[in-house]
N, C-alpha and C positions, 0 to 999 in steps of 0.2 A: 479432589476429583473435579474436571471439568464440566462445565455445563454449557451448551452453547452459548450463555449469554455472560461467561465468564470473561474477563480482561484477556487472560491466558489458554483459551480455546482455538486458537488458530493453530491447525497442525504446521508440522515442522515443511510438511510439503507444500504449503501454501506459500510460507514465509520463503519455497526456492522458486516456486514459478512465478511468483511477485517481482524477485531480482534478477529472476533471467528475463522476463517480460520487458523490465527497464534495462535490463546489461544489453536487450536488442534496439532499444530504443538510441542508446546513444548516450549523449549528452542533455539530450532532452527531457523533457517532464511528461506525463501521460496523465490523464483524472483515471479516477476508480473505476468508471465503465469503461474508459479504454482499456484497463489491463482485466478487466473482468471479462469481458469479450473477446478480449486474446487467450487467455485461459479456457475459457470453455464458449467458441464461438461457435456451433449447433446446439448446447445446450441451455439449459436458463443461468443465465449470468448474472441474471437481476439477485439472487441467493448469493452470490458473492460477493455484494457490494460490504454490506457489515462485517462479514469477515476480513475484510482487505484493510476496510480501517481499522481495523484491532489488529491486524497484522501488521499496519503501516506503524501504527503507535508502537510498536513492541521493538520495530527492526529500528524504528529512529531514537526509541531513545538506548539503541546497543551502538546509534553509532550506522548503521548500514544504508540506510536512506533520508532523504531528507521530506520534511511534509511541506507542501509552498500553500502559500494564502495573498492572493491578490500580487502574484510574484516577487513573495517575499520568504524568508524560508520562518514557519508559523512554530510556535511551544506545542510539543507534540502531546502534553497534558492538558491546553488548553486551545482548539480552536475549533471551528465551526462554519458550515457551511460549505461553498463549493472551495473545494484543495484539488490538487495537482502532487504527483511524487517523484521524485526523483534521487540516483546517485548523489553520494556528496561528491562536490568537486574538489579536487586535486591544485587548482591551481597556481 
């Protein structure tokens, strides 16, 4: 069973409006309040910042996004502080 403060508590809905938030974004990287506030921009977005990193760690290490730190792309089991998300790139 999940408990909010589980690794694996981010719904599955979370983990789609996180990558369609960045699939609008572009190429670009967004912080956690950016895409928290695009997700729910009248409501309290500040509740979503923890979930978005538990979400962010989940999708990058399947592979679906990437975590950045100081524009570098950071170990999604180890980093800290202000990050940035984004698409991997293709190039």
């Amino acid at each position: 069973m999940n408990t909010p403060d589980s690794p694996s508590a981010a719904p599955a809905s979370l983990h789609d409006a996180l990558l369609s938030v960045l699939t609008k974004a572009g190429s670009g990287t967004l912080s956690a309040p950016e895409i928290a506030h695009a997700i729910a921009p009248e409501g309290d977005w500040h509740r979503l910042l923890m979930p978005i990193r538990r979400a962010a760690v989940e999708l990058a290490l399947a592979g679906r996004l990437v975590i950045y730190r100081k524009g570098k792309p950071a170990d999604p089991n180890d980093f800290r502080g202000v990050y940035r998300l984004g698409l991997p790139r293709h190039d």
